[in-house]
N, C-alpha and C positions, 0 to 999 in steps of 0.2 A: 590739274597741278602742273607746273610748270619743270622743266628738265632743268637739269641740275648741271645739264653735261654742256648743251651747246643753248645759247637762245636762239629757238626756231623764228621769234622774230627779227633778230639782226640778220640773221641770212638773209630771211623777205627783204629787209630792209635793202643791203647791199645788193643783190642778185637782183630785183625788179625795179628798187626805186632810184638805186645808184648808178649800177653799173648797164640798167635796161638790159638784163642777158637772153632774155625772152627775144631782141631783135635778131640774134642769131641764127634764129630759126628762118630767116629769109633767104639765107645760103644756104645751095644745095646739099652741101657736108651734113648739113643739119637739118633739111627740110622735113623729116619724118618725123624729126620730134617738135612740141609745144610746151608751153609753160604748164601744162596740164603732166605733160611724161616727166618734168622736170621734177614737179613737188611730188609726184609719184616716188620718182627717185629718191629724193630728201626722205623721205615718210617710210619709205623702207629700209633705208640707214638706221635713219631714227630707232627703229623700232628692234632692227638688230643688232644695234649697240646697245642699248636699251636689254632688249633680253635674253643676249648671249656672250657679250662681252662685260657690260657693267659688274654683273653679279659676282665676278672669279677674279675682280682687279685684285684687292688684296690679297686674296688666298695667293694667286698667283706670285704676288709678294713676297709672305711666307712660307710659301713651298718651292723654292727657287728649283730648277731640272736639277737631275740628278743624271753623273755617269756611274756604269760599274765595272768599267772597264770595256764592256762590248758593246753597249747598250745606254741609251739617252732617255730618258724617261723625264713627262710633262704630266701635272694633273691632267686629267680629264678633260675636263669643261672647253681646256685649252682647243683640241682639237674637235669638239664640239663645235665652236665657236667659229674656228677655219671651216669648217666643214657648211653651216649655214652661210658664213660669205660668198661662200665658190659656188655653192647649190644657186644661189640667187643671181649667178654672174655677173658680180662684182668685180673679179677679176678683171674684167675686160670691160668694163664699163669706158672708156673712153677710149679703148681703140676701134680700129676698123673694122665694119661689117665683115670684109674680106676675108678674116681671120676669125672671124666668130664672135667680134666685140658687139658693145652696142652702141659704140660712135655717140657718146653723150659729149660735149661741151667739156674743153681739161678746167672751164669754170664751176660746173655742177658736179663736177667729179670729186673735185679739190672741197666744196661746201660738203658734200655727203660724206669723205674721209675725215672731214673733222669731227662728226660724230665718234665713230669709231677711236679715235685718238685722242679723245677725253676721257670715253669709256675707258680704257684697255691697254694703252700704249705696249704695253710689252708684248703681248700677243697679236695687235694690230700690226707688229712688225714685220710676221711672218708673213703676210697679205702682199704689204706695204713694199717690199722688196722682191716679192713674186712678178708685183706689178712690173716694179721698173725694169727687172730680169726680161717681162715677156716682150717691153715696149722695144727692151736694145736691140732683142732679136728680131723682131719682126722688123726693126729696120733697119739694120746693118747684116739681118744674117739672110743664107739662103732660104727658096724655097725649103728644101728637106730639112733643113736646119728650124726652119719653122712648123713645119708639121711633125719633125722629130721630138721637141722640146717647146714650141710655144702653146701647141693645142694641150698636150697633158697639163699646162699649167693652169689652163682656161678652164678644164674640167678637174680642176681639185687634184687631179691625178700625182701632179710634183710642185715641188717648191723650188723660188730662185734664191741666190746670193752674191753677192759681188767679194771676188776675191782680190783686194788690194794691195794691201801694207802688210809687210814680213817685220819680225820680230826686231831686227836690225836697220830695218832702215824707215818706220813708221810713215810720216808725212812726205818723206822724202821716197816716192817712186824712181827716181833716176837710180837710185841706189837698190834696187828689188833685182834679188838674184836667182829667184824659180826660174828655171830654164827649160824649154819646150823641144824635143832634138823630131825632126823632120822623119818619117817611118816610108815605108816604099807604097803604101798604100793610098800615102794625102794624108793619114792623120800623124799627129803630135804625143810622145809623151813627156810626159811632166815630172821634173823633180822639185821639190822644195816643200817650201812649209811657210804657212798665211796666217798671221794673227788679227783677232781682232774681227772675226769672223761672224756675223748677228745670221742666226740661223743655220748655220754651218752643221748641224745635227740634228737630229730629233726622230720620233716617230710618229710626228703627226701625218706623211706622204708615205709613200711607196718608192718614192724617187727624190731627188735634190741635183738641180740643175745649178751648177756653179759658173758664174763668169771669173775667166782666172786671167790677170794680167802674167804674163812670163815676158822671156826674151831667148828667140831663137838664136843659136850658138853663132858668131860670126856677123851677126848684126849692128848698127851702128849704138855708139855707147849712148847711155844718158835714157833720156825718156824717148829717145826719136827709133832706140831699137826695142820699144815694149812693143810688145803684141796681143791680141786677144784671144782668150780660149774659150770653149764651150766644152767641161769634165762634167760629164753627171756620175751622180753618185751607182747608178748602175746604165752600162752601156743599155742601149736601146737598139731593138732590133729592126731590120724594115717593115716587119709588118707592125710596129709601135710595141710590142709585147720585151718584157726586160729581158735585160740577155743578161753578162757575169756582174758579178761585183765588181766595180773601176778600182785603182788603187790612190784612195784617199781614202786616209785615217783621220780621225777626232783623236788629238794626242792629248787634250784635257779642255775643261769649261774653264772660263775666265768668271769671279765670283764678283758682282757688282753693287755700288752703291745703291742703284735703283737700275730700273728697266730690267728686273730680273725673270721676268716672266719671258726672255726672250733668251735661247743661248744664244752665247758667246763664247767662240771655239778658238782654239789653234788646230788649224789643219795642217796634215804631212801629205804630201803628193809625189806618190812613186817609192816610198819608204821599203816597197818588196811584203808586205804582209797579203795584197791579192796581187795578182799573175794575172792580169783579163789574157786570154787568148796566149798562155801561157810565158808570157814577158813582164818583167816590171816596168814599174814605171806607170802614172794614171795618163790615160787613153783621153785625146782631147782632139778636138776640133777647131781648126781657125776660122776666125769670122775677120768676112769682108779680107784684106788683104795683107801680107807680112809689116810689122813696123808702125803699124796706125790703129794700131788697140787703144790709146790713151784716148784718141779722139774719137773713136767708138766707145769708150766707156764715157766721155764727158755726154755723151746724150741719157747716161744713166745715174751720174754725178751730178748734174745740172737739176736733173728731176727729184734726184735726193735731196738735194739743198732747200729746195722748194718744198719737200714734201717733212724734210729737219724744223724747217719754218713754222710751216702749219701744226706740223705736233709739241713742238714750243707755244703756238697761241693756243691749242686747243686746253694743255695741262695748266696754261696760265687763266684761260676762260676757267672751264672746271675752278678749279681753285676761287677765283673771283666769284662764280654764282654762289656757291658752297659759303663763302665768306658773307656776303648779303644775306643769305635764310641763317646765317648763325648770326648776323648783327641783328638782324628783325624780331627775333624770338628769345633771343638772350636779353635777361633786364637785369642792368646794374648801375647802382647810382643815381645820378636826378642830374637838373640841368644846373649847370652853374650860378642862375637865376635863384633859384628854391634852396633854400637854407632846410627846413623842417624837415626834421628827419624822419615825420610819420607821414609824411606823402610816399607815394608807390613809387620804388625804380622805376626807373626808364628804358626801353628799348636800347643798346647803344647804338643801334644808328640812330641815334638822336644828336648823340659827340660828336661834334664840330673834326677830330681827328679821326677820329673814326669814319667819318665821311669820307676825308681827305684821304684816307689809306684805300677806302673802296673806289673814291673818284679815278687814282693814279692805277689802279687795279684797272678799272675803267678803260682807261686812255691807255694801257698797253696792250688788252688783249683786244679791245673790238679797235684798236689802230692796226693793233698788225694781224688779224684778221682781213681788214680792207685791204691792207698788203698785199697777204697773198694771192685773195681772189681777183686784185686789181692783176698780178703776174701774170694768173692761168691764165686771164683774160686777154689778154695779150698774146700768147701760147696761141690759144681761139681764133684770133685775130690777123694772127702769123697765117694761121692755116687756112682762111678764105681770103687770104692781102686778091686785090684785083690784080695786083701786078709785081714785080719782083720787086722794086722800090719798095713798095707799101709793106712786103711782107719786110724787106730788110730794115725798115724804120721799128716794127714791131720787133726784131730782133735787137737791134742792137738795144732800146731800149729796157729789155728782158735782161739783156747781156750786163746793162749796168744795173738794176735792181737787185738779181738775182743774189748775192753776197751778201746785201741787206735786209734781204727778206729770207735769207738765213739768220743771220747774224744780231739784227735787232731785238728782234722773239724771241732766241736763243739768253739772250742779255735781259731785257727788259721783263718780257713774261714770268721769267726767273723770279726777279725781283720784284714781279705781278705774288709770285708763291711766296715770296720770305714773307710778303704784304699780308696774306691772305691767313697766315697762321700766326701772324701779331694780333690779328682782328680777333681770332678763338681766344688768345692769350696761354695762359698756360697748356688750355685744353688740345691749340693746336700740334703744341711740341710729343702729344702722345700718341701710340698708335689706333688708337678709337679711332681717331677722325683723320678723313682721308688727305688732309692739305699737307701732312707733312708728308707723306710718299709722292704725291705731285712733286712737292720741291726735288725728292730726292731724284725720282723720276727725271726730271727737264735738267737737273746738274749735269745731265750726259752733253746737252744738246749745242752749248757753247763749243763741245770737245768734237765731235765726230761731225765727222762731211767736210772736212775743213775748219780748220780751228779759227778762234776768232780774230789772232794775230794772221794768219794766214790770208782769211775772206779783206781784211787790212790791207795786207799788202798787194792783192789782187785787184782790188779797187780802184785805191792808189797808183801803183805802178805797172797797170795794164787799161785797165776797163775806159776809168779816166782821159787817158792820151790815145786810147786805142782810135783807129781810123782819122786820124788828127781832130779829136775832141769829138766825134760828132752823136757818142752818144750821150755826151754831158751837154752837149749843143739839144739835144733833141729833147731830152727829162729838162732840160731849161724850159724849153717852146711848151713841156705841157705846165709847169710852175705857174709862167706866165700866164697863161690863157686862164686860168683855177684864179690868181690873184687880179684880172683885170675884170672876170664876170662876180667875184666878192665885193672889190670896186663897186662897180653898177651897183648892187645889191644894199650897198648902206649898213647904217651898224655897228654890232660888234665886227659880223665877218667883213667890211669893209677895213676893221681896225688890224683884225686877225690878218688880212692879207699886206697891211703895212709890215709887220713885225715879219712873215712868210718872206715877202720881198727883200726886206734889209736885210735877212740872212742868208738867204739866196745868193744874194749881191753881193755878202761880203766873202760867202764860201767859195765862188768863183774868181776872187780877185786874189786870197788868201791860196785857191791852188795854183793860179798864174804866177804868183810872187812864188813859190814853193820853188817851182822847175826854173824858174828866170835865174834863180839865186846861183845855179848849177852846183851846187851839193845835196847830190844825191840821198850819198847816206843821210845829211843829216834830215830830210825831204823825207824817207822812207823811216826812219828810226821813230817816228810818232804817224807812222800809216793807222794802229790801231783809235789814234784820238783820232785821226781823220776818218774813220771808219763809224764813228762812235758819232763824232759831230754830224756827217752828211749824214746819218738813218733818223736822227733828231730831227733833222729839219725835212727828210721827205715823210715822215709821220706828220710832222705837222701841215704838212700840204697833203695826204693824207685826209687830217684830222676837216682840215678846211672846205674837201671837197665832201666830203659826210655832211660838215655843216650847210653847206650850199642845198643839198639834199633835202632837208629838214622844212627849208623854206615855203613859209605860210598854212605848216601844220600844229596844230595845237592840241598835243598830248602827252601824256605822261614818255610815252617812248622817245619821241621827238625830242621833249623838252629833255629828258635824260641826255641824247646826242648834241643839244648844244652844252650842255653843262662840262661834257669831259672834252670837248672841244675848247670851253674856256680855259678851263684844268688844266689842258696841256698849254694853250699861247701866254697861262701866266708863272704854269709851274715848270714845264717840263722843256719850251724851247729855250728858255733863257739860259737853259746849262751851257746852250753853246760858243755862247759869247767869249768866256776864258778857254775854252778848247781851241778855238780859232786864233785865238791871243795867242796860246803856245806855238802854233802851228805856224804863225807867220812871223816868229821870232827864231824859226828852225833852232827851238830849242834841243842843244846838244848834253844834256845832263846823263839819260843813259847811255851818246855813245862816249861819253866820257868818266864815265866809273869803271874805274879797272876790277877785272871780276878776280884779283887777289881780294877785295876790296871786300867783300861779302864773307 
């Protein structure tokens, strides 16, 4: 019987016959393992999303944490479920031996978390954020610092969290006013209070290691005097055994549309309710140096995004297979052909729309699927470059995906869910069936990591002109290369790469006219359609190079990947034609609505 959650063949697919991630193993980073540790890997995800996380998605749902003023309480299962991940070290699956990882590929790592994040999303958070907590430290923090805090996370022992946005000043970090004042010993304490906190409480650890942005008193203003902290929820001692209670409070849960299986706290830090070592104030550690926390947290935000991504394609997968075995087994109506109304219903995936709803299901979650694993891969690629060139080509072109491979999935996958429970029809708007908590679930994912006006204006007004063009110069060089071997190829994909190239062509000429014009604002005031147009057309170069893939296989799966590869060059990149229209008429409509106006 086939998974419901991720298709174990599109993985094959992408991982050995796309992306060849098997070659990796020829570098020494990687020499110990083979395609053989690989699908080992896979198959034990599998299996533990499968029967530790699938089972408690809903309940998890309907039994959202509870506080009672001292105390966070989770079903069960919940910490069941953490507890098989961490036994299996998964935690460290893709860091360094050094550390206790097991140096997997950040492409098989990224394939294997998407199980678990179709399973489970709200409780694959607490994992999911452990990870990225353990990856900052291990490289931004010290030794002790890592054997303090990164080895308990590696053994299930504690959980991470990133402490960002304060209640006033949300997206806007320049404006975060937790402040860290300097102690005579080297370490920090902390006042303020974090909202918006995912995991900021609970009892599934012993411990909760927090990364807290502050700003030490006297610092320079804006983002350039943030700093990094390391507050765990109970100080640690030198021989690793916990020492007092730190002084961070849970001042209440935040009560969510979906993702409820995961808290969501405001934290207080240094409020006076614990005294560590009889002072207030919570007790913190700086990592790496005063002033450059923001840039030590982007190696945790960067990873987020990616990993926002991924949990957007996975709840839009999910939903798409769930929508398929309910279109196969559900019979209603006849084909438009058949008049007779004593012939037998039909399957509705027999309905020409019904098709089209699971084709575009199709074409967003296994697109931006290939997205993300195309990103790790690159991540992989960075880390054995031969030479500083080669890894910086692999970065910058990360640097310009990375927003899009948030922000696409986040959008589209979404609209993968509204899809997926128009196909149930009534049935999906109920709570039976699982597609309408998907939806509600991935409503998060356009919001958090960066919003999607935000990832906009990033793209736009940095990533784009960053090092004069050259990682828009270099995602050109691989465009190119994808539509001159479709070329060769003949076809449809020889036609698919016409229509790839003309908007290629016209996306680069329509950003040149953009900046030439020299109005900025009005340039940036439609960053989110420019955000929206360019993730269209790298799906569809995406979409073209899956098709290239496919070539000279003749089967039902194949045949499927060129169908939603049609899907998209007839359905889906045509949207971008009037975007690009707005965009190079530096249409000024919203910045000319006076907001009396509304």
């Amino acid at each position: 019987m086939r998974s419901t959650l991720i298709s174990r063949r599109d993985l094959d697919f992408l991982l050995y016959e796309w992306l060849r991630v098997e070659e990796l193993t020829e570098f020494p980073r990687f020499a110990e393992h083979s395609r053989q540790t690989f699908e080992g890997f896979l198959d034990l995800c599998e299996d533990i999303a499968t029967r530790y996380f699938a089972p408690h998605n809903k309940r998890n749902d309907s039994n959202e944490p509870t506080f009672d003023g001292e105390k966070v309480t989770l079903i069960p299962e919940v910490g069941a479920a953490v507890e098989a991940f961490t036994a299996a070290g998964l935690i460290g699956a893709g860091m360094d031996e050094g550390v206790g990882g097991l140096q997997l590929p950040a492409t098989v790592q990224a394939a294997g978390m998407s199980w678990f994040q179709a399973a489970n999303v709200g409780t694959t958070a607490y994992v999911f954020l452990t990870i990225g907590n353990a990856n900052l430290i291990a490289t931004h923090g010290s030794a002790d610092q890592i054997a303090r805090f990164v080895r308990p996370m590696l053994e299930g022992a504690a959980t991470g969290t990133m402490c960002l946005s304060e209640p006033q000043a949300g997206s806007s970090l320049a404006d975060i006013v937790t402040r860290a004042v300097p102690q005579e010993d080297g370490t920090y304490r902390l006042f303020g209070a974090k909202m918006w906190i995912s995991g900021g409480d609970h009892d599934l650890t012993e411990n909760i290691v927090h990364l807290v942005l502050a700003k030490i008193p006297g610092g320079p203003a804006g983002t350039k005097g943030i700093s990094l902290f390391i507050v765990p929820k109970f100080l640690v001692t030198d021989d690793g055994t916990l020492g007092e209670r730190n002084d961070v409070v849970l001042a209440g849960l935040n009560h969510k549309m979906g993702y409820r299986g995961t808290t969501n706290t405001v934290l207080n830090f240094g409020e006076g309710k614990h005294t560590p070592e009889g002072a207030p104030g919570a007790v913190g550690y700086l990592v790496g140096e005063p002033h450059r926390g923001l840039s030590y947290m982007f190696t945790m935000m960067n990873e987020a995004r990616l990993g926002v991504g991924l949990g957007a394609t996975a709840l839009g997968y999910t939903g798409y297979l769930k929508s398929v075995e309910y279109a196969r087994t559900r019979h209603q109506g006849r084909a438009l052909t058949t008049r007779d109304p004593a012939t037998a219903q039909i399957p509705i995936i027999e309905h020409p729309d019904v098709k089209r709803m699971l084709l575009a299901q199709k074409a967003y979650s296994e697109g931006a699927l290939a997205l993300l694993l195309y990103c790790n891969r690159l991540i992989d690629r960075q880390r054995v470059a031969a030479d500083a060139e080669a890894a910086r080509e692999h970065t910058l072109l990360l640097e310009i995906l990375t927003g899009v491979a948030k922000s696409w999935p986040s959008q589209w996958c979404l609209e993968a869910n509204s899809l997926a429970i128009q196909v149930h029809g009534g049935y999906g708007y109920t709570r039976e069936y699982d597609v309408e908590q998907h939806y509600r679930d991935n409503r998060l994912n356009p919001i958090h990591e960066g919003t999607h006006g935000i990832q906009g204006l990033d793209l736009l007004g940095r990533k784009v002109i960053q090092h004069n063009g050259a990682a828009l110069a270099l995602l050109g060089e691989q465009i190119t290369a994808t539509v001159t071997a479709a070329r060769a190829t003949g076809g449809r994909p020889a036609d698919h790469a016409e229509q790839l190239d003309t908007a290629w062509q016209r996306l680069l000429a329509v950003t040149a006219a953009m900046f030439a014009a020299g109005d900025t604002a009005a340039a940036m005031a439609n960053a989110t359609v420019y955000l929206e147009a360019f993730g269209h057309i790298v799906i569809a170069w995406i979409w073209l190079e899956q098709e290239l893939a496919t070539t000279g296989k003749d089967d039902d799966f194949h045949h499927g990947k060129r169908a939603a590869a049609r899907y998209y060059f007839r359905y889906e990149l045509p949207r971008t034609t009037p975007q690009l229209d707005l965009l190079a008429a530096l249409d000024r409509t919203t910045l000319d609505t006076d907001e009396s106006w509304f």
